[in-house]
C-alpha positions in Angstrom: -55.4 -22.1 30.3 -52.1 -20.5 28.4 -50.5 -23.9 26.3 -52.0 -26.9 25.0 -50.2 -29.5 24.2 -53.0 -32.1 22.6 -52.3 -35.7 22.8 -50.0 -38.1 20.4 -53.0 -40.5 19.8 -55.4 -37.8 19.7 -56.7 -38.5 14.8 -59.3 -35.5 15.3 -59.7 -32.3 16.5 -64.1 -31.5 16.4 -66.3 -28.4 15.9 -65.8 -26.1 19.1 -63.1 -28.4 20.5 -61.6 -24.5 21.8 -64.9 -22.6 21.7 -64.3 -19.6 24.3 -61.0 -20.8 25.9 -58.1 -18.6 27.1 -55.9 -21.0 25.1 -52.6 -18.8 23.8 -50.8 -21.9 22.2 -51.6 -25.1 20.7 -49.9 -27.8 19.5 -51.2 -30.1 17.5 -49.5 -33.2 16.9 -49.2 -35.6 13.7 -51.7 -37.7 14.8 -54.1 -35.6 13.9 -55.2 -35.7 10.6 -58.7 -34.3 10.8 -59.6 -30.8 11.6 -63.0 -29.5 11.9 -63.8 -26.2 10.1 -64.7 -24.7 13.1 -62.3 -26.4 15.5 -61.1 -23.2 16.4 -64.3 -21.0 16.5 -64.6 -18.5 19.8 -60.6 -18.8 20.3 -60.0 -14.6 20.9 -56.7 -14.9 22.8 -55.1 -17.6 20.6 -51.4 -16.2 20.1 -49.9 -19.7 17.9 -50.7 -22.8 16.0 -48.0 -25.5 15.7 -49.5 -27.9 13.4 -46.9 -30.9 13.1 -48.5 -32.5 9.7 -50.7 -31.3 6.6 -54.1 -32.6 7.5 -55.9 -34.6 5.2 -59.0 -32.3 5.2 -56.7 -28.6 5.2 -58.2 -25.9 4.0 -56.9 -22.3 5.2 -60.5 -21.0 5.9 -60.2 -23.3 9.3 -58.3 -20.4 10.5 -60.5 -17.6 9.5 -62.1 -17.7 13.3 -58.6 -16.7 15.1 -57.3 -13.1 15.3 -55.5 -11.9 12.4 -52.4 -12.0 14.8 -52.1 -15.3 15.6 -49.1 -17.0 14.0 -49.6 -20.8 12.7 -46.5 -22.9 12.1 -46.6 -25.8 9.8 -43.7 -28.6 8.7 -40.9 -27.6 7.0 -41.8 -28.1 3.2 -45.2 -27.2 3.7 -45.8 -23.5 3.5 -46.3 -23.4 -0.2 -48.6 -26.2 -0.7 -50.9 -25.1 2.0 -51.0 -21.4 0.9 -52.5 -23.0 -2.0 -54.9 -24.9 -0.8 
């Protein structure tokens, strides 16, 4: 399946929306501003995240079902504020 480019009217990404995909990168666009805390459950060969907004519901345990390898890219301006939350 390799990249994911998730559509610009797309407000919410659900529980499992990746479960047991080959997906290596996914963008996510601004659109979406609620993610699941398992959205990205089962997702072993994720390589990058491009998120392109804070979500209204972050939290970085959303993350803690990816390998410990795979890089997640957020807006400029909103590294610290997220390492926070």
């Amino acid at each position: 399946m390799g990249h994911v480019f998730l559509p610009t009217n797309l407000e919410a990404l659900g529980a499992d929306a990746f479960y047991n995909t080959n997906v290596q990168t996914i963008l996510i666009p601004s659109t979406v501003k609620n993610l699941s805390p398992d959205a990205f459950r089962g997702m072993h060969s994720v390589q990058e995240i491009f998120l392109n907004q804070h979500p209204t519901n972050w939290s970085k345990f959303r993350f803690t079902n990816v390998p410990s390898t795979c890089k997640l890219y957020v807006p400029v301006g909103e590294t610290q504020s997220m390492r926070s939350e």
